[in-house]
Backbone as ProteinMPNN parsed JSONL, in Angstrom:
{"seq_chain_A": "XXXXXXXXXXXXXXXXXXXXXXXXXXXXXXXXXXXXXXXXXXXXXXXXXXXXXXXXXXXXXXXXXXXXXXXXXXXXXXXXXXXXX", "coords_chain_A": {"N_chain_A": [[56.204, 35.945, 263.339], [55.167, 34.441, 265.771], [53.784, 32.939, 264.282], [55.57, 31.279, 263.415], [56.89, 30.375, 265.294], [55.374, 28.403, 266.561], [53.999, 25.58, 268.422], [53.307, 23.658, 267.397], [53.944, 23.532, 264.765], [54.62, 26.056, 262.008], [51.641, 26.832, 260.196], [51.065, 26.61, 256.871], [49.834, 27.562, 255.084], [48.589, 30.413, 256.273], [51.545, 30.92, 256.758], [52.153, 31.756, 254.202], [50.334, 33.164, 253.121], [51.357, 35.674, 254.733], [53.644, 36.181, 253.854], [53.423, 36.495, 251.338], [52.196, 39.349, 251.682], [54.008, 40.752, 252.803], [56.54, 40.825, 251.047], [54.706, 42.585, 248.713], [54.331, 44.456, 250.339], [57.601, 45.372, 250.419], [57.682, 45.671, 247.449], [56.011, 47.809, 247.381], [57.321, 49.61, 248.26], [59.748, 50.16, 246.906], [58.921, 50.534, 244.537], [58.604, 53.474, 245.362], [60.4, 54.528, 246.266], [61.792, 54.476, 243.988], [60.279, 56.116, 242.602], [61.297, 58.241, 243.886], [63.821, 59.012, 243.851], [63.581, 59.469, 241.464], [62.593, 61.81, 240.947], [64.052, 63.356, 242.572], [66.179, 63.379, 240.947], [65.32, 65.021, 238.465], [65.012, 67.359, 240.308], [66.466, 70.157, 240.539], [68.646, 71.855, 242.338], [69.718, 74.851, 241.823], [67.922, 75.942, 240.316], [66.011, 78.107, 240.051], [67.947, 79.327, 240.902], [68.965, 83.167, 240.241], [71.499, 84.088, 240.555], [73.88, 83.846, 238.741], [73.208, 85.161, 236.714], [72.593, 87.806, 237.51], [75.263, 88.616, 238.063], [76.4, 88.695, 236.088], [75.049, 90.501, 234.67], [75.267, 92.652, 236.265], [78.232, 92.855, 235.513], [78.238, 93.634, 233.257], [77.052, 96.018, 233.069], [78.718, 97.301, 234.507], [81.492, 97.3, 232.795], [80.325, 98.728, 230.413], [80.009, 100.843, 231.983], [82.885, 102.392, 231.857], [83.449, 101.941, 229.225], [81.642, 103.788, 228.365], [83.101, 106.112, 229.919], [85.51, 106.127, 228.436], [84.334, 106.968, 226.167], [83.749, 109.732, 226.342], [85.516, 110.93, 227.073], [86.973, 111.002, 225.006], [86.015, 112.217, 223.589], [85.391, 114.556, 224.231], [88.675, 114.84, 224.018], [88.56, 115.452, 221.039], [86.639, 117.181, 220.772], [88.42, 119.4, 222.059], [90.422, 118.863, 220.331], [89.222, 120.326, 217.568], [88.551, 122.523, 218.441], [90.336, 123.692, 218.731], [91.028, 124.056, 216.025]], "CA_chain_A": [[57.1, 35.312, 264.295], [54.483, 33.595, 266.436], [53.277, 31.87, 263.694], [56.978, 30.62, 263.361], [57.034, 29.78, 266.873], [53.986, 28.209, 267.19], [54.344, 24.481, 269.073], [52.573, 22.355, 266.215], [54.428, 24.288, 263.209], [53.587, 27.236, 261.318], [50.534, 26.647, 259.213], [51.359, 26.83, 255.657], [48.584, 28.823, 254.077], [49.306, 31.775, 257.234], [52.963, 31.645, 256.926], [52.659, 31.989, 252.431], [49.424, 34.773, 253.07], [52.635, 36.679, 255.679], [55.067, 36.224, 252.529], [53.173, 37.446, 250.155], [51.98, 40.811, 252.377], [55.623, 41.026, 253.198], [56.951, 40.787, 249.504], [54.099, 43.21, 248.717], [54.942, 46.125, 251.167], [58.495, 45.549, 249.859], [57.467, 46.466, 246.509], [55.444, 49.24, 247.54], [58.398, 50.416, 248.725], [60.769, 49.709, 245.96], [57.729, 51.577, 243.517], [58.168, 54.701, 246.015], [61.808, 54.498, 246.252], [62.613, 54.554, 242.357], [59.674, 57.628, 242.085], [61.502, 59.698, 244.669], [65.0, 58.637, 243.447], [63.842, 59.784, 240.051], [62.351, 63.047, 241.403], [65.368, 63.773, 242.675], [67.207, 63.356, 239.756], [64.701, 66.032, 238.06], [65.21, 68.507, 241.332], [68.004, 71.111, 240.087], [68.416, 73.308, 243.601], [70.109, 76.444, 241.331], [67.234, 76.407, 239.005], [65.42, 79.103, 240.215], [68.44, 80.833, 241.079], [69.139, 84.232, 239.45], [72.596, 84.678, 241.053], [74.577, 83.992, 237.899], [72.215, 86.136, 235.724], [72.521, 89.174, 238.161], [76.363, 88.83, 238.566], [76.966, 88.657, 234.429], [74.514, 91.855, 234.56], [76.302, 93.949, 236.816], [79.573, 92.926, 234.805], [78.522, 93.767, 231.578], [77.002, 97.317, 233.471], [80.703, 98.203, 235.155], [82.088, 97.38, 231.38], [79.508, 99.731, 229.954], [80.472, 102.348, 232.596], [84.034, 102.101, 231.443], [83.454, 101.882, 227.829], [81.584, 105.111, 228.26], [84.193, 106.819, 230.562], [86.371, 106.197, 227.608], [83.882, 107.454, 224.813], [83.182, 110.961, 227.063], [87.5, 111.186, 226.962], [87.821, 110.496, 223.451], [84.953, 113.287, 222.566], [86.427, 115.871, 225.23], [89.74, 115.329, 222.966], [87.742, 115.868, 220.016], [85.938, 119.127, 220.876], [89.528, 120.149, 222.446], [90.974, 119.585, 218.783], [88.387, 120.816, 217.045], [88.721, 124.291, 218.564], [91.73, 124.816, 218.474], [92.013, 124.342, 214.938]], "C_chain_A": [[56.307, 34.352, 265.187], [53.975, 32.446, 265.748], [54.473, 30.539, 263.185], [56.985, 29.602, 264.274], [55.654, 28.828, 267.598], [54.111, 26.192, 267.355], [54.109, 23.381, 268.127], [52.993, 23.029, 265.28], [53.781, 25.066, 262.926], [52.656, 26.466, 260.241], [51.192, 27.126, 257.753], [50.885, 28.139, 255.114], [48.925, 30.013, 255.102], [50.348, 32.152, 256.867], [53.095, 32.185, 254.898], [51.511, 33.378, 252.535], [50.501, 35.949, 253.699], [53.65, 37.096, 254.461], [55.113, 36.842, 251.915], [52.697, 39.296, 250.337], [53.454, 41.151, 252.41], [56.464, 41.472, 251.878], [55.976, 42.257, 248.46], [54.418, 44.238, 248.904], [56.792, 46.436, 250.425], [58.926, 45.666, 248.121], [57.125, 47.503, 245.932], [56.82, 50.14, 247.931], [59.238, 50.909, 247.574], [60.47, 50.737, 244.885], [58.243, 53.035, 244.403], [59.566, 54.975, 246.312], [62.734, 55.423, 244.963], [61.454, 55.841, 241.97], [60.368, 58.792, 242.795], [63.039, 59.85, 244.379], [64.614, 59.915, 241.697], [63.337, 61.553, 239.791], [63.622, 63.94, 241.891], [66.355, 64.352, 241.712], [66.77, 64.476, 239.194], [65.474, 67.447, 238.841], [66.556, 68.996, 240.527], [68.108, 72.277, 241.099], [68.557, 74.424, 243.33], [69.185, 76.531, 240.326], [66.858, 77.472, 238.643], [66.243, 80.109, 240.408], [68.739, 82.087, 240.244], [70.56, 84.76, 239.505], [74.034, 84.795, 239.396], [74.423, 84.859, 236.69], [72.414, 87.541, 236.362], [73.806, 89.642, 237.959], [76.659, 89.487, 236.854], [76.38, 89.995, 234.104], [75.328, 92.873, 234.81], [77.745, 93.815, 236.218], [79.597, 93.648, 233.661], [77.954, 95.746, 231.848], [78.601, 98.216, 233.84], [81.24, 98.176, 233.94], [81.471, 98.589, 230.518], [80.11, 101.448, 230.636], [82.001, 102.882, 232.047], [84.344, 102.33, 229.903], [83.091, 103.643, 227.828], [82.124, 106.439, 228.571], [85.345, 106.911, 229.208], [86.182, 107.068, 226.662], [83.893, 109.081, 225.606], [84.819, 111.75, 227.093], [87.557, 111.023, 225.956], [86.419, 112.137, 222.665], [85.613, 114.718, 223.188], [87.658, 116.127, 224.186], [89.458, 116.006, 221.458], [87.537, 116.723, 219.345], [87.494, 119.777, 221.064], [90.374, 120.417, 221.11], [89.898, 120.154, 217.935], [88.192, 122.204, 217.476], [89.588, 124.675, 218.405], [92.391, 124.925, 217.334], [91.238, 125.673, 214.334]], "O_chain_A": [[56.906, 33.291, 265.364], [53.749, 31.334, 266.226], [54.298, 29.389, 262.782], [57.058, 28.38, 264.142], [55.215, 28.704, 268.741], [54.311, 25.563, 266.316], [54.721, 22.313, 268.153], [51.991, 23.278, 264.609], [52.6, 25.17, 263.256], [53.089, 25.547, 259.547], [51.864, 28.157, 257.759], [51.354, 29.244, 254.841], [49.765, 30.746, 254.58], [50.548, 33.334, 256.587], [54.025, 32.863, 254.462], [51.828, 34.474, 252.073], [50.486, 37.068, 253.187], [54.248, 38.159, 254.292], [55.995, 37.634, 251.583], [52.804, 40.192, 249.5], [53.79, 42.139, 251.758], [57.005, 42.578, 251.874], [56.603, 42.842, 247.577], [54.779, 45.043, 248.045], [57.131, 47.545, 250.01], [60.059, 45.726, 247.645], [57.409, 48.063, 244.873], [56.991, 51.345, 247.743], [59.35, 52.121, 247.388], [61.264, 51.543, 244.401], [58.146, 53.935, 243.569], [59.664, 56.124, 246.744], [63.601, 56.293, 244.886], [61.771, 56.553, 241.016], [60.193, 59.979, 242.517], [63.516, 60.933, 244.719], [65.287, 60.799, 241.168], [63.6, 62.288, 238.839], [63.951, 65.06, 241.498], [67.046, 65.371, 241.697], [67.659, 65.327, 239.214], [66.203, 68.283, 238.308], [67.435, 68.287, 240.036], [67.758, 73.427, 240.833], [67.984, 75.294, 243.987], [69.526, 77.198, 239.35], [67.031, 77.991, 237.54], [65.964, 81.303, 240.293], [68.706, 81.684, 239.082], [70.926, 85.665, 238.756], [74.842, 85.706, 239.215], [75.293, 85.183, 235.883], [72.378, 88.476, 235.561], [73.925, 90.838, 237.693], [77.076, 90.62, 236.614], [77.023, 90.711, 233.336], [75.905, 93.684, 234.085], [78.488, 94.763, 236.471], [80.57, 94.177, 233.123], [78.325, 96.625, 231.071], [79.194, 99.247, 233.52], [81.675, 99.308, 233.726], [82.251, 99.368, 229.97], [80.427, 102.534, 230.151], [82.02, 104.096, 231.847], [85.383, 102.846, 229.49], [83.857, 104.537, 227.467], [81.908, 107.503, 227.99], [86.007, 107.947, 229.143], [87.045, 107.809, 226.189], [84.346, 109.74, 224.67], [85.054, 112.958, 227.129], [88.735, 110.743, 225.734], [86.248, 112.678, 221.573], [86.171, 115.648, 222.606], [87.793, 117.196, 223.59], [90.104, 116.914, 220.934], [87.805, 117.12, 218.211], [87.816, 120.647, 220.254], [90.866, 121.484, 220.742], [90.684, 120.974, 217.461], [87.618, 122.985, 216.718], [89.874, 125.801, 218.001], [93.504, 125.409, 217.128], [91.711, 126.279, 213.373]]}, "name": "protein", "num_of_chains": 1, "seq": "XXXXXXXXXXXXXXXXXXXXXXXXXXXXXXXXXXXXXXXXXXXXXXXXXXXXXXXXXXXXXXXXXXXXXXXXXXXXXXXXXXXXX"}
């Protein structure tokens, strides 16, 4: 900006060395932008979780309990005919 403002014009060669620093940093950026953009994209926040793995567990346990409540009633009838014939 000073070199903008400066009473006898900006100097050429100053104001194209400013341009090209300027153009520069706004590539560095651009580079650091599109790596953290693309990091992102990677990131999966439920990766690690276990919550859907635990839940499907304990479902397929309460089904189990159930299944076997059934088999423990179906052998009871079983033994019950089985003696009394």
């Amino acid at each position: 900006m000073d070199e903008l403002a400066n009473p006898s014009g900006p100097r050429k060669e100053l104001l194209n060395n400013h341009c090209r620093e300027f153009m520069q940093l706004i590539k560095d950026i651009q580079v650091t932008l599109r790596e953290e953009i693309k990091s992102a994209c990677e990131y999966r926040p439920f990766e690690k979780c276990d919550y859907s793995a635990r839940l499907s567990s304990e479902i397929s346990c309460k089904k189990l309990e159930y299944v076997l409540s059934h088999l423990d009633k179906m052998k009871e009838i079983i033994d019950q005919y089985q003696g009394s014939a």
